[in-house]
C-alpha positions in Angstrom: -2.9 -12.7 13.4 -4.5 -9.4 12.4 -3.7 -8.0 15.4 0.2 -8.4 14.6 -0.4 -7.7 11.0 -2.6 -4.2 12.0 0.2 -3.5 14.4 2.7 -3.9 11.5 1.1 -1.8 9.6 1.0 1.1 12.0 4.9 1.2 12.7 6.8 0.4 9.9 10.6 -1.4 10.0 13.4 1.5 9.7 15.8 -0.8 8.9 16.6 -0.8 5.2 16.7 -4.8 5.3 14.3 -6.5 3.1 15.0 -9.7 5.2 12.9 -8.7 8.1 9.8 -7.4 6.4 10.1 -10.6 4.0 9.7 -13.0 7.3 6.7 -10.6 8.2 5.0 -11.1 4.8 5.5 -14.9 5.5 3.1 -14.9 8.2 0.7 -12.1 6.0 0.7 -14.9 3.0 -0.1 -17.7 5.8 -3.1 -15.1 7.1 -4.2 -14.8 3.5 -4.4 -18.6 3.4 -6.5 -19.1 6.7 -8.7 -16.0 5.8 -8.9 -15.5 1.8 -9.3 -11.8 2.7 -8.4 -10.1 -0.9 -7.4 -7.2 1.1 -4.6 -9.2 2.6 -3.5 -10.7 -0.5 -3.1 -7.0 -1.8 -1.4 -5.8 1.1 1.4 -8.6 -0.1 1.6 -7.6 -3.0 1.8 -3.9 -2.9 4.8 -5.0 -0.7 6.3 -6.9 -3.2 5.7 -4.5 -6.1 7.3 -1.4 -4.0 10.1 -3.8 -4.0 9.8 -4.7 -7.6 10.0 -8.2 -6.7 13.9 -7.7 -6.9 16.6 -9.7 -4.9 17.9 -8.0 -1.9 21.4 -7.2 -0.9 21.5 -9.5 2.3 25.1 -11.3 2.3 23.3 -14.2 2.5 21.9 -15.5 -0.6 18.5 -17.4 0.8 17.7 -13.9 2.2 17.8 -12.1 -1.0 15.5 -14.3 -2.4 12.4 -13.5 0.2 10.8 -10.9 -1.3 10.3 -12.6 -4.7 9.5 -15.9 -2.6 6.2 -13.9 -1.1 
């Protein structure tokens, strides 16, 4: 898991989606659980900040939830 997470981490999404990184930060919140690093937990949040925890534009309405959901 912190393979794919360092991975991640060293080549960021283009797309402007907040959908796909949201599934991403699933798995990160479910590392964070197995591990208790803080340094995960951060990483979460900082992602969720930048976003200011705000619903996406998705069409779909259970995907513009995600990033508030992590």
């Amino acid at each position: 898991m912190r393979k794919v997470n360092d991975y991640q981490q060293a080549h960021p999404w283009k797309e402007r989606s907040r959908w796909i990184p949201a599934i991403f930060y699933m798995g990160v919140m479910a590392l964070y659980e197995a591990t208790k690093d803080p340094a995960i937990l951060d990483q979460a949040l900082q992602w969720a900040q930048e976003n200011q925890w705000a619903e996406g534009q998705e069409k779909e309405p259970s995907n513009r939830m995600t990033c508030g959901q992590i």
